[in-house]
C-alpha positions in Angstrom: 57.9 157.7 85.7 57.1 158.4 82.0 55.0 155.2 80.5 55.7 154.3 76.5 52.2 155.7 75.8 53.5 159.3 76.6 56.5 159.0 74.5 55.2 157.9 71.6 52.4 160.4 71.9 55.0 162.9 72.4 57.5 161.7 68.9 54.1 161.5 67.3 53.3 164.8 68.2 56.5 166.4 67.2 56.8 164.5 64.0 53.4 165.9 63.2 54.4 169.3 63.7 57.1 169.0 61.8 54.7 167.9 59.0 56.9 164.5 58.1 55.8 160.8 58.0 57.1 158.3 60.0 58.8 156.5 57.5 60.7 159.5 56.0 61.8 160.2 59.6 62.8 157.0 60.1 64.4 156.5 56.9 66.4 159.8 57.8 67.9 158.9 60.8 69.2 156.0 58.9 67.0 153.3 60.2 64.6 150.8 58.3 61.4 152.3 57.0 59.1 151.2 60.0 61.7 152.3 62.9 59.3 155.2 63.8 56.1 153.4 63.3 57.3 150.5 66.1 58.1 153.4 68.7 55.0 155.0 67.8 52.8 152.0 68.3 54.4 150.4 71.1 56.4 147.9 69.5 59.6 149.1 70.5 61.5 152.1 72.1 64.9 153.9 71.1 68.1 152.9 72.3 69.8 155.9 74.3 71.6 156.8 71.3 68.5 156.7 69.4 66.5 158.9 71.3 69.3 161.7 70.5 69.4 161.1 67.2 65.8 162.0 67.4 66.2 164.9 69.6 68.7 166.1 67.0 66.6 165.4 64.6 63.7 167.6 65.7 66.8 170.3 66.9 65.6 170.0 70.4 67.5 168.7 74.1 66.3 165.9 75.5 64.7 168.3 78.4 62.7 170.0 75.8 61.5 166.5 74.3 60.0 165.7 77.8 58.6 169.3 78.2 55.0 168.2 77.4 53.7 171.6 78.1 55.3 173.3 75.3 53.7 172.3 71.6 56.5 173.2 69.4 59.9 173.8 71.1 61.5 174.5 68.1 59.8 177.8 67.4 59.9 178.4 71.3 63.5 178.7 71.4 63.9 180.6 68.3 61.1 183.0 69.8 63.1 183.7 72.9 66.4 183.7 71.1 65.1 186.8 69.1 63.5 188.2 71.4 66.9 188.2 73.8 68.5 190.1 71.0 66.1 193.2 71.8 66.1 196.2 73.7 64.3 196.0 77.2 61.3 198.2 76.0 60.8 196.2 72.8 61.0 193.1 75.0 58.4 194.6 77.3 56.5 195.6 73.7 56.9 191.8 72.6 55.5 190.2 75.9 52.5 192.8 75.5 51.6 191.6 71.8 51.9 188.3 73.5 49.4 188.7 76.5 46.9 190.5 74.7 47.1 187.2 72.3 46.7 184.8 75.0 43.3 186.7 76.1 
């Protein structure tokens, strides 16, 4: 079972990445200025409908929210949708490049 701690760290996280503060996410999802600031700190959690608002927010699913494993899953699924639009060999080129950067 996921505790509070691990989703805040996780809209922290991905807020962070996306280089804006809480209080202009909050404020863009239409919510009072410290809206993200209580998740963050414990002081509250989203409703169900809030939590896709922030999903959308970040252009994410749900699944990909709770994928701790994956930094950024934003750029991940724009990575793999362009790389689905190449030929097999460049594909094969790609996940090279990618290997020999993971080294």
């Amino acid at each position: 079972m996921m505790e509070d701690n691990e989703f805040a760290a996780r809209l922290t996280q991905l807020r962070q990445i996306k280089g804006v503060s809480a209080r202009d996410m909050s404020l863009s999802l239409g919510q009072s200025e410290s809206y993200i600031n209580k998740i963050e700190n414990h002081k509250a959690m989203p409703s169900m409908t809030g939590f896709f608002y922030i999903c959308d927010y970040f252009g994410i699913t749900p699944k990909e929210f709770f994928d701790f494993g994956i930094d950024s899953p934003k750029l991940s699924s724009e990575i793999i949708a362009e790389i689905q639009k190449l030929s097999y060999e460049k594909s094969v080129h790609i996940l090279e490049v990618i290997k020999d950067l993971n080294k």
